[in-house]
C-alpha positions as CSV (number, residue, x, y, z in Angstrom):
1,X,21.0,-24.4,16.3
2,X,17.5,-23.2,16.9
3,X,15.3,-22.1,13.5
4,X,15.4,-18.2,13.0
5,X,11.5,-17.6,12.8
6,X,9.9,-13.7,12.3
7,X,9.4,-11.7,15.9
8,X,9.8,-8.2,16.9
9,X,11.9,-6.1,15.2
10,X,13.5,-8.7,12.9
11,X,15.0,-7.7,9.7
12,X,12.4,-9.8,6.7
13,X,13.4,-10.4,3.5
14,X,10.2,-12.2,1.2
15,X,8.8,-12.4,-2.3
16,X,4.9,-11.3,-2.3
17,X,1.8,-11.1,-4.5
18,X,-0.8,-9.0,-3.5
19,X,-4.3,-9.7,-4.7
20,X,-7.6,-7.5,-5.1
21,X,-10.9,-9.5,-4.2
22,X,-11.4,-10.7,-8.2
23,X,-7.8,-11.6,-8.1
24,X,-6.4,-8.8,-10.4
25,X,-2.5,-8.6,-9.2
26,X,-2.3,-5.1,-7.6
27,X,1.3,-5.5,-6.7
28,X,4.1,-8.3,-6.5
29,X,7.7,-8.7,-6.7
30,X,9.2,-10.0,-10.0
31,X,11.9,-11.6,-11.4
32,X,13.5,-13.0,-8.1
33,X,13.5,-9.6,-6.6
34,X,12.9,-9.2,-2.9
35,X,11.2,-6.9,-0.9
36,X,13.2,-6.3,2.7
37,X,11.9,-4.7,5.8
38,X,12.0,-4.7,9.5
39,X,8.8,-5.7,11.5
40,X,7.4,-2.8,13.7
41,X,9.0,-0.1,11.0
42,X,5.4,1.2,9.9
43,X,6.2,0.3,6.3
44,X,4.1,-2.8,6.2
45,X,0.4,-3.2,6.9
46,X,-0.3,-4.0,10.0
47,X,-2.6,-7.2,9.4
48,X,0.0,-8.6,7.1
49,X,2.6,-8.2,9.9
50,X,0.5,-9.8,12.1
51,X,0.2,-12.5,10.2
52,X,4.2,-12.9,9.3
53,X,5.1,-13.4,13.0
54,X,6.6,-16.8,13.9
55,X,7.2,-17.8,10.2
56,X,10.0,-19.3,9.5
57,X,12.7,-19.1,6.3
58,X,11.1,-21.1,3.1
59,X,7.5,-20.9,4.7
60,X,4.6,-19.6,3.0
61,X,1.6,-17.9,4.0
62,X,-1.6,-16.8,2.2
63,X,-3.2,-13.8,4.3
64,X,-6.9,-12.0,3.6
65,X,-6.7,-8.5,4.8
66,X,-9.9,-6.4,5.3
67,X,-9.6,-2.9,4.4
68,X,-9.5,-1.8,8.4
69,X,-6.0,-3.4,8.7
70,X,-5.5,-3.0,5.0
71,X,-5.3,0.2,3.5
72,X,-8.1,1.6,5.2
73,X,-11.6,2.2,4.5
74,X,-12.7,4.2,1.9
75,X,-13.1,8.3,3.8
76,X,-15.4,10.6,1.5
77,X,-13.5,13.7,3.3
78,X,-10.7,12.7,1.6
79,X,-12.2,13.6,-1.9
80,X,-11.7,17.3,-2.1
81,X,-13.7,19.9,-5.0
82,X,-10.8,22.3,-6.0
83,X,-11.3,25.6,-8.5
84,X,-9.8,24.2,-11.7
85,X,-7.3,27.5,-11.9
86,X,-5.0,25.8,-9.2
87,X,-3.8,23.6,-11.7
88,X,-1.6,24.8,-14.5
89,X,-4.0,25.5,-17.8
90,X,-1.8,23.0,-19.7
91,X,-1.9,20.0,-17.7
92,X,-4.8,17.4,-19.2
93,X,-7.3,17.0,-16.3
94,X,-9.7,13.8,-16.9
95,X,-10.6,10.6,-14.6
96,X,-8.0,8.9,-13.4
97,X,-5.3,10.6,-13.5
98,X,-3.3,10.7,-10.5
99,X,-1.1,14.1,-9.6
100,X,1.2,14.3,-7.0
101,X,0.3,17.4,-4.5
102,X,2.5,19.5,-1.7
103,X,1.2,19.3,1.4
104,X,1.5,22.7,3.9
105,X,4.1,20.4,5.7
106,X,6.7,19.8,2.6
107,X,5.0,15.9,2.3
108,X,4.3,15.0,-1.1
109,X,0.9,13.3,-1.5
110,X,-0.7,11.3,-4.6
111,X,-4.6,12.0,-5.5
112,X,-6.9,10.7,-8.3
113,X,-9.2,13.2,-10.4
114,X,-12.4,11.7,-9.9
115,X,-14.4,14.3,-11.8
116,X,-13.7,17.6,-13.9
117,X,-16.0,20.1,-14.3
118,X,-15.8,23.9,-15.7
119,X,-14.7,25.1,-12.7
120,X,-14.0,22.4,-10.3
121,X,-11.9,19.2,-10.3
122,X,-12.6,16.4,-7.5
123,X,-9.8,14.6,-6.3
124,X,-9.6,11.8,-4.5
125,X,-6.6,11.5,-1.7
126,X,-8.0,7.9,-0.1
127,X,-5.1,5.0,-1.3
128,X,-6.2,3.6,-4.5
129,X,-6.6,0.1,-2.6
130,X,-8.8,1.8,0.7
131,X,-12.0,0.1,0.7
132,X,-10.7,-3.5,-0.5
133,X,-10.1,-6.8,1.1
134,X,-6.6,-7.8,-0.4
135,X,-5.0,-11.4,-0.3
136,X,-1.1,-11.6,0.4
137,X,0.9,-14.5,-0.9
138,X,4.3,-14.4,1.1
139,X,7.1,-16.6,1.0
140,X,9.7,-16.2,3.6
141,X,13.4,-15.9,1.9
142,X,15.5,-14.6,5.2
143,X,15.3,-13.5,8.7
144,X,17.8,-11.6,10.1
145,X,16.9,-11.0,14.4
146,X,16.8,-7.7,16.1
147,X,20.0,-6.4,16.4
């Protein structure tokens, strides 16, 4: 029987940690949880994909990203001055806090306040991790083929 190994459209299952340059764990599964996805779905970066194809079950694999197959690069079009009374006058507005917005389209989209002043707020839509070269550690639990 020939070794399952990763190709298009196969069905993944791995456990991951995902590393910023200093090493600070940005993300991970825990506790023998999983993460599952199909390769060429759009739900994984596409220079860890890349980089998973061929693996086999029980391999492992430690990846640097740049942030141009990453998360992007950092775009300062995506920070945005807004008048502070499109906010509700209750809600705490300070650096760092992250608010979930409507787009026109229905899509919900997360930004960051960067900055609050008396009447503007600048918020910040690029993804928290644009800008950095990450490091993937993946281990390979299952394949399942196209099917």
């Amino acid at each position: 029987m020939e070794e399952k190994s990763i190709q298009p459209d196969s069905e993944v299952t791995m456990y991951f940690t995902l590393k910023l340059e200093d090493g600070t764990i940005a993300d991970a599964t825990e506790n023998e949880e999983t993460m599952l996805f199909v390769m060429g779905d759009g739900s994984m970066i596409p220079g860890l994909e890349r980089s998973l194809y061929g693996l086999h079950i029980g391999e492992k694999q430690n990846v640097r990203i740049g942030p141009e197959d990453a998360f992007g690069l950092r775009d300062p079009e995506n920070i945005r001055k807004m008048k502070r009374e499109e906010f509700p006058a209750e809600m705490a507005l300070e650096p760092g806090v992250v608010i979930e917005f409507d787009t026109p389209d229905g899509e919900s989209i997360a930004g960051m306040i960067t900055e609050v002043q008396t009447d503007n707020v600048s918020v910040d839509f690029n993804h928290p991790l644009a800008g950095h070269e990450i490091t993937f550690d993946v281990e390979i639990v299952d394949i399942n083929p196209a099917g």
